[in-house]
Each structure stands twice: as C-alpha cells, then as structure tokens.
N, C-alpha and C positions, 0 to 999 in steps of 0.2 A: 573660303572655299576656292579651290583649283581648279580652273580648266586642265585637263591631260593633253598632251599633245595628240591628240586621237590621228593625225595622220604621218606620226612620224612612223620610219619602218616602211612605210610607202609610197609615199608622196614624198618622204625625203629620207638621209639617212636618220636613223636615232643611236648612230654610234656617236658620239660629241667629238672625239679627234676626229674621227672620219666626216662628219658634215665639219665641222670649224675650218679643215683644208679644205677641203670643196669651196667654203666660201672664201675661203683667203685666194684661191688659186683665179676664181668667176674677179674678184674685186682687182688682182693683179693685171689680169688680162684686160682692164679696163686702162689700167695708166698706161699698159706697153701698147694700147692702140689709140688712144689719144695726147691732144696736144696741152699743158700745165694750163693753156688759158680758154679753151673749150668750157669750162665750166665756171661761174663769177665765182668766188670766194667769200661774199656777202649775201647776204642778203634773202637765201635759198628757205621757202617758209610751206615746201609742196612739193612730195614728188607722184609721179603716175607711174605702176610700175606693174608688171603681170603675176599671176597667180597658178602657174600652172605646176605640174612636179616641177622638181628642179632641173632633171635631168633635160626637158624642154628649154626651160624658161631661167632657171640657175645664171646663166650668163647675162642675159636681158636683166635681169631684174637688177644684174653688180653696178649697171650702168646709171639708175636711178640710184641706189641706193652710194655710189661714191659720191652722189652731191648729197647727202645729208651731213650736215657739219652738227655733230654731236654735244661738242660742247657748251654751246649756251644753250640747248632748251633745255624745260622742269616738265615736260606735256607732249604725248603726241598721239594725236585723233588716227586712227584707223580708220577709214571708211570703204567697207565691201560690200559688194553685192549678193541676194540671196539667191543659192541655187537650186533649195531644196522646199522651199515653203513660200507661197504666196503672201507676199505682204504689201499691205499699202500705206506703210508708215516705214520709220524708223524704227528701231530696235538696239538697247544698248544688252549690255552686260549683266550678268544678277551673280558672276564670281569679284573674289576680290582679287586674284593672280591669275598669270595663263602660265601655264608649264611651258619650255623646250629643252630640246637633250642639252643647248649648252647651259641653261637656267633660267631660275624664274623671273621674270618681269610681273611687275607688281600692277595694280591696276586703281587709276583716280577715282575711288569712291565718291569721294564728294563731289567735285563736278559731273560724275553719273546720275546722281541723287541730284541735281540742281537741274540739268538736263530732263529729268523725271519729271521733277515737277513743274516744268514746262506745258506740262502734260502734252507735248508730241510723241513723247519716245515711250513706247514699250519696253519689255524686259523679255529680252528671251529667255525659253525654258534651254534646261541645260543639255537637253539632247539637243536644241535645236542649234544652240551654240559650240557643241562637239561633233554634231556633223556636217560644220560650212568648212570647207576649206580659203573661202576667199581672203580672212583677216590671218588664219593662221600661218598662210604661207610665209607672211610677212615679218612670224615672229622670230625666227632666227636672225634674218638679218639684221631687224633693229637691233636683238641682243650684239651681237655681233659690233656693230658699229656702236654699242654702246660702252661696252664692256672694252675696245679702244681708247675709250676717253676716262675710265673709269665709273661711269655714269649710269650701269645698269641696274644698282640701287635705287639713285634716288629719284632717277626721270618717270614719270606714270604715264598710264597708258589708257587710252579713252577706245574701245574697240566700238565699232555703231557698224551693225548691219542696216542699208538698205534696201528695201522696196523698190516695187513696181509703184514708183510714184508717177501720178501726174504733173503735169509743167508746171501748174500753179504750186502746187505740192512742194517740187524740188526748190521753187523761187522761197516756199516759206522757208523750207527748211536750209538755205541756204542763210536769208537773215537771220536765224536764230546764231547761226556757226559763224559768221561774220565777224562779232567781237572777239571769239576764241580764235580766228586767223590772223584780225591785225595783233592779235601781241604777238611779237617776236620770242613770248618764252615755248610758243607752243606750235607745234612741227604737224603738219597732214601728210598721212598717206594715203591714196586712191589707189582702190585695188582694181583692177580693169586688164581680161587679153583683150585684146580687138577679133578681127575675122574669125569667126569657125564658121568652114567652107567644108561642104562634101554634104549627101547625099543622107549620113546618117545624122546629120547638124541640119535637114531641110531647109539648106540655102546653097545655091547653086547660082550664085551672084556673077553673070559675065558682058563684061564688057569691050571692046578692043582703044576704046577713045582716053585718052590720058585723065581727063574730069567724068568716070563713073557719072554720075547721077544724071549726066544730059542725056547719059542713053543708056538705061536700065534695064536689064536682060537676064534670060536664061544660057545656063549653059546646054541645056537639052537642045537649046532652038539652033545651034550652028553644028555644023559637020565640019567645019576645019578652025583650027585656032590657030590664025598669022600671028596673034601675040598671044605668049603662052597662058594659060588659064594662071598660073600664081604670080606673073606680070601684073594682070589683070587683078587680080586681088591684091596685090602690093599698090596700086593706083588706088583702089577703091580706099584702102589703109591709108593711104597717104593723104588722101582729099581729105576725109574725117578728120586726121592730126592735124591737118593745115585749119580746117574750121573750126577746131578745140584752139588750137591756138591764138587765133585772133580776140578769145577769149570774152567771145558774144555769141549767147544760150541759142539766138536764135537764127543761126546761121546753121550750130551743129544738130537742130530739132531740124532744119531745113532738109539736112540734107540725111541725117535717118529715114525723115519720111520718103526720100526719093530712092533713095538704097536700103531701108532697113539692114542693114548692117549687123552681124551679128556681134556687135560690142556688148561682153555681158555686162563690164560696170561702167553703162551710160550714163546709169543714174547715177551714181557715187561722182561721175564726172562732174555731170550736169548738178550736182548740189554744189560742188565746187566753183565753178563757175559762176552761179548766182552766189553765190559768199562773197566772192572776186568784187563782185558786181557790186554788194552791200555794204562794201569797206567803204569806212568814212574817208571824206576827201583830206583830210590834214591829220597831224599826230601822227602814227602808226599809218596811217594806210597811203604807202607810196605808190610807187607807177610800177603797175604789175605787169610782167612778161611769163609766158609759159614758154616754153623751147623742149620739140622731141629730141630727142640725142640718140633713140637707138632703136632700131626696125630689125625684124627677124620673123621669121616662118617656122613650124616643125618640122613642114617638108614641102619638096616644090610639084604644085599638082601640075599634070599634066593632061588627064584623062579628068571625065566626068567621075570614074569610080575612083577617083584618090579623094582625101581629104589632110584636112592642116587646120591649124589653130597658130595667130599673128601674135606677137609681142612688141607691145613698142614700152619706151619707158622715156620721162620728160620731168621735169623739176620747174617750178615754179619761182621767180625771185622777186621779192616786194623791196625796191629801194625807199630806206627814209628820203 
C-alpha cells in the first residue's frame, strides 16, 4: 500500500523537473555559501531540519540535508511531530511505500513490525498519516539525495510520528531507538521549525536581553522595541539551539519551561537526545556532537501584528 504525496501541488511542487531544480538550485546555494570543511565528512548519523512549504523553508532545509552522506546507509528513521491529532505515544506506519513526484521510496516493514511489537508504537490510520505534513516534507529531499548515489531503491525508510510525550516518555522512547542510532547503517531525520511567533500562533514571546529565559515577557507589555521584535526571537532561537546542542535533555526542558517556545518538534528532538544519551559507551557509539549550521526566519517581525515561523537546520556526528 502507498502513501500519495497528499501535499505535493502545495506545499511543494508535484511537477518532478520543476521540484528536482528547485532542489538542485536550494542544495547549490549551500556549497556557494559555505566553506568544503564547515561540514565533517564522517561520521554524520542525524540531521534536524524544518518542515515548512518549501518556498519558506526549501533553502533551510538544503543546508541539513547537504550533510547526509548517502552512501553508506541501508535505513533512515524519520521522526515528526504530530499536528493534527493528539498523541501520547509514538506512531509508525501501516503503508509499505510513500510516494513523491520524483519516486517511490520504499518503506522498512520489518523493523516497523519489530518496533510494533515493542508494544510502544502504534500504527497510524491512513488518513492520519496523509494528513501530517511533518515526515512528508522530508521525502523529496531524501529521494533526492538518494537517487545521487543511486540508492533510492535499496535504502528503507522508517517514518514514526511523535507525540505529545512526557519527559519520562521521550527518555523511553529514546532507549528503544538508541541501538538503531549507534549503527552507522542507519541515518535520523528530526523534523522540527523552531519559533512560530504572532498573535495568530498565541505566542507573543519578547525579550530585549541576549539569554531570553532570564527575562521572559510579552510583546503586548512594551510600547517601544530598542531591539527589534525578530532580533528578539532570533535570541530566543538561538538560546534553545545552543541548549540542543550541548546535547543534555535537561538543560533544553529547562529552558522550554522558561520560554515555552513554540518548537513544534521538541519532542522528535528531545527523543533524539535521550537516544544520544542511551548509546553505549564503546563499539558504535562514539563522541557525539550536534552543530546548527543554519538560522532563517519567513519574515522579520516588527510590530505586534506581524508574524514568522524560524528554521534552523544541524546534523549530528558520532565519531568511532
């Protein structure tokens, strides 16, 4: 059974030459603004990248996805957040392929079925799974970077929607996904925008101090902004990536609770994170580094009545 691309046509194109340039054009403009050793060459087992149309986020996301080095893995986890349906679990897949205009990508039955009988993970129904956009954004580019290496055949694909989990929650289900990180045959994507800021997103997060969370505020509560309101949300963006980074769960729970932030895939983070955390100390599982690489806005608020949606995008690298 097939997932449809249910949001091609609008959320991105569904003409296949017309998105393949698009994405070829988003992934060039990444070499011609970086430098050949900005990004390691080994060892790259994790990226975080955003999920918005492309026409947003299409650039953002070239920047995560030019550190996936395609050809050695057999496996790569999707993990998005849900936007549409309460959940307090995980949730995998009940197709065996997902469509996109440039082609199909196939899907790990068996490790969904092994995950299954974990008994954590549900099975979404199939409306629920053709109306998230959070994993699907994601599937052209993998094809993309697959079908580079020639690999769009045989590499499988694990999509997992998450939940509104709790911290205990995220820690289990980070152990479970820990052995499928440290093997290097198998690639995570975390699907995550950061900030949605405005009035119609009820978060109106301002601060003027470069560390947000020591002094947490409305933007209703001031009449003048000496630092402009998407400064201030660039700060706020930036504290959260610095405390994902340091890649300890409880610094970036820290500072949600001080800023609630409107990061929709906290959770997909934060499962990440505690996996990070569950790798064994020897074999596979070496000294992990997470690194942002790339910060963007959709627009720069100035007023209480504008609004934006943040994109950052970072890749993960486990040396043996």
């Amino acid at each position: 059974m097939c997932r449809i691309a249910s949001h091609s046509g609008s959320w991105y194109s569904s003409h296949k030459s017309e998105l393949n340039q698009q994405l070829e054009q988003w992934l060039a403009n990444v070499e011609e603004a970086t430098e050949d050793d900005t990004v390691p060459d080994h060892g790259i087992r994790a990226i975080i990248a955003p999920h918005a149309g492309y026409a947003y986020s299409g650039q953002a996301a070239a920047y995560a996805y030019k550190c996936l080095k395609a050809d050695s893995i057999q496996r790569v986890f999707i993990l998005g957040p849900s936007h549409h349906i309460y959940m307090s679990d995980c949730a995998v897949s009940g197709h065996t392929n997902y469509d996109t205009p440039l082609g199909t990508l196939k899907l790990d039955t068996e490790v969904i079925r092994d995950l299954q009988a974990s008994g954590d993970f549900s099975v979404m129904s199939e409306q629920v799974d053709e109306d998230e956009h959070s994993i699907e954004m994601h599937l052209p580019y993998l094809y993309k970077m697959l079908a580079a290496c020639h690999r769009e055949t045989t590499v499988r694909v694990v999509p997992i929607l998450v939940g509104n989990l709790d911290p205990e929650v995220e820690a289990r289900y980070g152990r479970l996904l820990a052995p499928y990180l440290a093997d290097p045959a198998n690639f995570f994507i975390i699907s995550s925008d950061f900030c949605h800021w405005g009035t119609r997103f009820r978060y109106t997060f301002y601060s003027p101090d470069d560390q947000p969370s020591s002094s947490p505020g409305r933007a209703q509560q001031y009449k003048d902004f000496h630092l402009p309101i998407y400064r201030s949300i660039e700060n706020l963006d930036r504290e959260g990536m610095r405390a994902v980074e340091t890649l300890d769960p409880s610094r970036f729970y820290k500072y949600l609770e001080a800023t609630d932030n409107t990061i929709c895939g906290r959770h997909p983070i934060l499962v990440l994170m505690h996996a990070i955390r569950s790798l064994p100390q020897s074999g596979n599982g070496g000294r992990p580094q997470l690194r942002f690489v790339y910060y963007a806005q959709s627009s720069q608020v100035r007023s209480v009545h504008d609004s934006s949606v943040s994109y950052a995008s970072a890749y993960l690298q486990i040396e043996p």
